[in-house]
Phi, psi and omega in degrees: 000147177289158166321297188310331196270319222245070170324099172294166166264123178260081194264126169263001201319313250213351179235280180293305223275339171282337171315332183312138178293169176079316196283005174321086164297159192267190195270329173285351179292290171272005145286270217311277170300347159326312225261011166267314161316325173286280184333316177257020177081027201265174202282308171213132186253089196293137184272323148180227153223103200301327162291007189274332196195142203290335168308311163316297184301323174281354165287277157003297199292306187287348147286341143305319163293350204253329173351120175258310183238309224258150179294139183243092194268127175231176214235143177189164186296138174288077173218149196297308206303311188289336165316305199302297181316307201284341157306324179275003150281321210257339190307338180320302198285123172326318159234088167313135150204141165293077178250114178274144161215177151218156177284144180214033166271163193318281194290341149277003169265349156356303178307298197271008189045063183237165171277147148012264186258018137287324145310305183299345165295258185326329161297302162287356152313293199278338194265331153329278159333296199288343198279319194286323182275324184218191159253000169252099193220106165313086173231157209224126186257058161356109137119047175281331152259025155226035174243150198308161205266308185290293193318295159322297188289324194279341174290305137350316157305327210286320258231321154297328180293317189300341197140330214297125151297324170238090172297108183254111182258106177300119212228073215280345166259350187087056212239325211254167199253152176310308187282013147269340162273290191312347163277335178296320195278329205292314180295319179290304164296355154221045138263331195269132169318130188073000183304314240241013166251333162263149173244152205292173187199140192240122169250105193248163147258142181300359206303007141203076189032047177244012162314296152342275186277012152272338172263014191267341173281310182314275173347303194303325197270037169078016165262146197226037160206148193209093170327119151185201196208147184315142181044006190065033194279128173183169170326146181056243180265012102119216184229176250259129225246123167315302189291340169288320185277320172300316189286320178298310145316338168243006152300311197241048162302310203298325185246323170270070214267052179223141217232187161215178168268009198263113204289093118053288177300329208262015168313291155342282147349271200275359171286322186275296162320347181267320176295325181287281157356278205297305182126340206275111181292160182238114149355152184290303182239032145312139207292139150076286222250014171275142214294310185287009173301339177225053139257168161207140169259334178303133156327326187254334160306329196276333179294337196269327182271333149338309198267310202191096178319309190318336204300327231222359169199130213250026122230161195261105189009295187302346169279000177241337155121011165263159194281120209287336203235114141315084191275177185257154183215142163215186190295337149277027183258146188271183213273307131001268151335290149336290181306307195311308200316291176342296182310322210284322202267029146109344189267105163269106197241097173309159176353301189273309184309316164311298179308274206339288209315291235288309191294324177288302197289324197279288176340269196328300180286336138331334163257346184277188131239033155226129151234113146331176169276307159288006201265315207288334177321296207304317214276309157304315193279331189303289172352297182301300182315312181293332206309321218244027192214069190254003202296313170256117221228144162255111167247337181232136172215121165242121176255145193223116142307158150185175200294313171277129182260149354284204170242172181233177170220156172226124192225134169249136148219148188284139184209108177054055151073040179214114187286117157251186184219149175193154171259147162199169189238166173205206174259052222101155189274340146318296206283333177305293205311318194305313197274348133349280151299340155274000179252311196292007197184077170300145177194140167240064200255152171248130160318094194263302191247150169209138182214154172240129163226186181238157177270293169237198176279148186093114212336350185255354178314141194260133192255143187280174184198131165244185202177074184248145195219134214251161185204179193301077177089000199245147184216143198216142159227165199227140170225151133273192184186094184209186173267009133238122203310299166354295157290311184289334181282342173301296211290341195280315180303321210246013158263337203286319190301334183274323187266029136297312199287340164285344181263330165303303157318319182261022167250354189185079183293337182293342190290135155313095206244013171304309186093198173244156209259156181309322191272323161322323223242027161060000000 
């Protein structure tokens, strides 16, 4: 395909999209996505921002070693220091790239208490510095579509005079419209001098659900690379959903005659590993990757789809990387079978990682008389979610109802490989368990979210539960899965709880990180 033709994909997913409270991945967490994001084509994988934390930078560093095709990009402040630190993460990578920014709209140059043309100083400075460190150098005028037009141009001249290979415009609160992004970039390239040597790049947020489509306006208006992130994960109402801008380009070629690299199938996939990790569920009718995105229920689309899938879909389940047929897995199905079912919904599993699965899926269809394609989803992330956040285990749990409140709970937990028991009552029976867990493993982490979703259909549907809990600052979510919402709610809460205690440990390794013990807490 020709240049002029060819979008790159800019996935930020592992930089902006962790920024989402809650959403902190652990560092194998986010080698496994790197290296799927590499696997499905996307062009650059910004990794992370190597000055925030020595856990950034080493995350930074070893995807760049580990990198194969996409260019690896870490992200930094306009100061030499912050500049330096992200070279000595990205040098690593077969393809480096630097991307420096500053705010230059009215109310981020505020910030820094800078002038004009002090800023416009510190911009050639620093974009000068990073060019002299790599040849790939990124640069982004934070706030860009509330930065003044002449202003706007004129920094932009420093920062391509300066070196930048790529001009990213940020379109950083979610404040512009389609047809005001696509006049911003079509003007910049052909008022600002030298524009037709670099290429432009559109970074949008959703904050008023217009991501998507300012940044497909963008394009038209001659920017060829589009900043965004698996599920649209990102601050606030978050940012322009990888998956939505690709499918909208190769669906609608006819009116968008622009293509990408991004290999199609493997959507699906890195869609669900990204929810899981981040912690973050994807809506139901969320666009391409939502669960009701290829159902349908009215009568007359199901009559329509009968006859001719086209009527009611206007791409086909198997181009994202879903199984057009929902197959049943039941309790005679073998460990074979099992591998295969897996293999197809993207889950590769050495040996030992089969059995564990395999002693769960039996369970599970013993209670079930159907297990789904989502049910083994649901099954893996519960599975995934525990390996590595194990300090506290849900081993016994009984709860007692009535008409009358409260409820009680009778709960065993395992707490560094020592059993405790306690009773506690609540306001339901989640809440007795909760506070259960909280007389057995006193803690003062806060409750922010609690979600239910049900996974497949029927009294027996086994339901996911999410959780997230905040703690002097540190945000952590926990998710389960099981057929009873209760038990799947334990567990969830008391993984979020375990992966506070692992981000408390590695931000302060000196903290008492034990907590008070079953006998302290009388």
């Amino acid at each position: 395909m020709a240049d002029k033709d060819h979008v790159l994909i800019f996935d930020t997913t592992l930089r902006d999209g962790e920024q989402s409270p809650g959403a902190t991945m652990s560092h194998d967490e986010k080698l496994e996505i790197a290296e799927l994001l590499d696997d499905m084509g996307v062009d650059i994988i910004e990794a992370g921002f190597p000055i925030a934390s020595e856990g950034d930078f080493e995350a930074v560093t070893e995807i760049a070693k580990r990198s194969k095709d996409a260019v690896i990009c870490g992200l930094s402040r306009a100061n030499f220091k912050d500049i330096d630190r992200c070279w000595e993460a990205v040098k690593h990578a077969a393809k480096p790239r630097i991307h420096t920014f500053i705010g230059t709209s009215p109310l981020h140059r505020d910030i820094p208490k800078l002038s004009k043309d002090e800023m416009a100083e510190r911009i050639h400075d620093t974009v000068t510095h990073a060019r002299n460190l790599c040849d790939n150098v990124q640069w982004s005028p934070m706030d860009a579509t509330r930065t003044e037009w002449d202003y706007l141009c004129r920094v932009v001249e420093i920062a391509i005079k300066a070196g930048a290979t790529t001009i990213n415009i940020p379109d950083t609160v979610g404040y512009t419209a389609p047809r005001e992004s696509a006049d911003i970039i079509r003007n910049l390239i052909e008022q600002v001098p030298g524009a037709d040597d670099v290429v432009f790049a559109t970074h949008c947020h959703n904050d008023l659900g217009m991501a998507t489509a300012n940044a497909l306006a963008a394009v038209e208006g001659g920017a060829r690379q589009i900043e965004c992130t698996i599920n649209g994960l990102g601050e606030r109402a978050g940012n322009t959903a990888l998956e939505e801008v690709v499918m909208a380009l190769r669906v609608r070629g006819d009116i968008m005659p622009f293509k990408t690299g991004i290999a199609t199938t493997k959507l699906m996939h890195i869609s669900r590993r990204v929810s899981t990790v981040s912690g973050f569920p994807v809506q139901f009718n969320k666009a391409i990757v939502g669960k009701n995105a290829f159902a349908h229920e009215s009568g007359i689309h199901q009559d329509g789809m009968l006859k001719n899938a086209e009527t009611f879909e206007i791409m086909r389940p198997e181009d994202i990387g879903l199984s057009e047929t929902n197959i049943v897995m039941g309790k005679h199905s073998g460990r074979a079978a099992l591998r295969s079912k897996l293999e197809e919904l993207g889950f590769d599993l050495a040996d030992n990682q089969l059995n564990d699965v395999f002693v769960r899926f039996k369970a599970l269809a013993d209670r079930k008389k159907e297990v789904f394609e989502d049910d083994l989803i649901a099954l893996m992330r519960d599975q995934e979610t525990g390996e590595e956040y194990d300090r506290i285990k849900v081993k016994f749990l009984r709860v007692i109802c009535g008409t009358e409140a409260p409820q009680s709970a009778d709960l065993t937990l395992t707490i560094d490989g020592e059993d405790h028991q306690t009773t506690a009552q609540g306001d339901g029976p989640v809440d007795a368990t909760f506070n259960a867990v909280k007389s057995l493993f006193p803690h003062n982490a806060r409750l922010q979210l609690y979600q239910v979703h049900a996974v497949t259909e029927g009294t027996d549907a086994q339901a996911t539960v999410s959780v997230r809990m905040e703690e002097d600052g540190r945000i952590a979510t926990g998710q389960s899965a099981d057929t009873d919402t209760v038990v799947a709610s334990a567990k969830a809460y008391v993984n979020a709880l375990n992966r506070l205690l692992v981000r408390r440990e590695k931000s302060d390794p000196d903290a008492d990180v034990k907590q008070v013990s079953y006998k302290d807490a009388g």
